[in-house]
N, C-alpha and C positions, 0 to 999 in steps of 0.2 A: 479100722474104719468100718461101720456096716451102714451098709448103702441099702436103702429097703425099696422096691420096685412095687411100682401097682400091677397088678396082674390080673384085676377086671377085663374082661373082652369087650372094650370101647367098642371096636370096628362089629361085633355083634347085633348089636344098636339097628343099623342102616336093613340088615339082614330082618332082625326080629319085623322092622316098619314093610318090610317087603313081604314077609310074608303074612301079617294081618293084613295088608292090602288085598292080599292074593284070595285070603280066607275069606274075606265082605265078597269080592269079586264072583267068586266060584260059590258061595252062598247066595246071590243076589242072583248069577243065573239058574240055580235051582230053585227060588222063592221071590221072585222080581216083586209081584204085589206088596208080600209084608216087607219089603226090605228096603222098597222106595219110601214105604208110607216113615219110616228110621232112617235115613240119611245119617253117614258121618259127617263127623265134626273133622275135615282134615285139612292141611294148611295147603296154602297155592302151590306150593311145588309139587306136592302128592297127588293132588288134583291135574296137575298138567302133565304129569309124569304118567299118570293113569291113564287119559283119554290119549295122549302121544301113542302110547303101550297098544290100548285097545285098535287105535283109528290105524296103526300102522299090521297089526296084527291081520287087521278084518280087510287092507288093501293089499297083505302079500296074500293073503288067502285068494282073492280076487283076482290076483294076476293068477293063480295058479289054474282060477276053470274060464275058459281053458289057459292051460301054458301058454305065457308071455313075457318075455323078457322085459321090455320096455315098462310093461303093466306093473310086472313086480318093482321094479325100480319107481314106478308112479307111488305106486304102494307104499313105498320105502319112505320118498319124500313128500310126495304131493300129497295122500291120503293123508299126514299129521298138520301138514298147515291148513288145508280145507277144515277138517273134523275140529282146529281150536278157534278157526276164524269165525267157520258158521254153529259153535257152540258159542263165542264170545256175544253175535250178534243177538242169534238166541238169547239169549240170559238178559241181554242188556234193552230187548224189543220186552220183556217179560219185569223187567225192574221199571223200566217207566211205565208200564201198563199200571203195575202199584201205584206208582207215583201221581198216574196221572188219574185214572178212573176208580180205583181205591183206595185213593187219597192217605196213603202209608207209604212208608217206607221198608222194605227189607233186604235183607241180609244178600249181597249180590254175588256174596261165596255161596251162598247156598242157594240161589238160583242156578249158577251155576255147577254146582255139585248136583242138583236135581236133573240138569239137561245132560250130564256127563252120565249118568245112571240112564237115564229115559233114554238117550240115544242107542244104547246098547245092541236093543233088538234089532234098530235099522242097520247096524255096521254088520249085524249077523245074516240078516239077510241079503244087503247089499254086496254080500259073496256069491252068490247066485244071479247077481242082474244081468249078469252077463247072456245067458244062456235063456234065463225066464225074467226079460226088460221089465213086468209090471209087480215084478216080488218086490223089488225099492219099495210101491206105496203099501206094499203089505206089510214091510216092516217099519214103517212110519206110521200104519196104523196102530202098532203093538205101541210105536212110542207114544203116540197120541195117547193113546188109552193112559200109560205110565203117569206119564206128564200129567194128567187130568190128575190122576189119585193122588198126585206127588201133592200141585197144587191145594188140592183141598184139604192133605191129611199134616203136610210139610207148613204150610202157607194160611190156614183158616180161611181158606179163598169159599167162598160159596160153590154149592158142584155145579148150578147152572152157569155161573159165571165162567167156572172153569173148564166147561165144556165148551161155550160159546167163544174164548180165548184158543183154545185146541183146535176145533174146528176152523177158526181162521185159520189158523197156520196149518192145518192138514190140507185149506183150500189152496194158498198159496205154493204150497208146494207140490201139490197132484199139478196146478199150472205149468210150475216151471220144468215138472220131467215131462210132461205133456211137450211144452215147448221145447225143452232138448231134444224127448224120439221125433220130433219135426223136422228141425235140423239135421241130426242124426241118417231119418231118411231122404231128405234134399241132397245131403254129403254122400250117399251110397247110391243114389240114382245119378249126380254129375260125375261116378268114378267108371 
């Protein structure tokens, strides 16, 4: 009897995807501009696999200046549901914006593939807020910047348009860390 076995490396596969993932990733922090303006083409689990990867990465780092137990555990779970919730929202305020004032439609994977990359800089900086509270708007403004180039080069969006899109949302959100270090220090003057 000859039994013949396939001895291709199936489980290779998963590996090889991991580490062209790794490669765009570690190329796109050394070349962010050219590498937004080329977005992958990659499917929803890669995409969520990614920002999980990055958003949980950038809040154990967080927990660590300074040491926090608690922070790192935040890190662990709450850093990946915030970073897909407020990318989902993201993407989805940015698809109807198409829809409604540029009367198109597109691609809502790849809006959100654009905000999973554009986010990048703020999750890197946001390892530092700790210590220096207004570096957050400093790395929202790198995302700002992304997101503008992304739009125009990803999207044929107009660059006036897509800067006047950008700056809404860099307004919206200098408010809302505005209104949290408020809070923030309301909560440390009642303690």
């Amino acid at each position: 009897m000859n039994v013949s076995r396939d001895v291709t490396p199936q489980n290779q596969e998963p590996f090889d995807k991991i580490k062209r993932v790794a490669i765009f990733v570690f190329d796109y922090l050394r070349h962010p501009i050219e590498k937004i303006k080329n977005l992958p083409d990659w499917n929803w689990l890669t995409l969520i696999t990614t920002l999980i990867c990055t958003t949980m990465f950038s809040g154990i780092l967080t927990g660590l200046v300074p040491p926090n137990f608690f922070r790192i555990i935040g890190g662990i779970i709450i850093s990946p549901l915030v970073g897909v919730v407020a990318t989902t929202l993201g993407a989805l305020f940015i698809y109807y914006y198409f829809q409604v004032y540029e009367k198109r439609t597109c691609s809502f994977r790849k809006i959100f593939t654009l905000l999973v990359f554009a986010n990048i800089p703020f999750f890197v900086f946001q390892v530092g807020s700790e210590i220096i509270p207004p570096i957050t708007l400093v790395g929202f403004a790198f995302t700002a910047m992304l997101m503008a180039v992304g739009l125009t080069e990803n999207f044929q969006m107009d660059k006036k348009h897509s800067l006047r899109l950008v700056s809404i949302l860099l307004a919206i959100v200098f408010i809302l860390w505005l209104w949290n270090r408020i809070d923030i220090s309301k909560l440390e003057r009642l303690s």
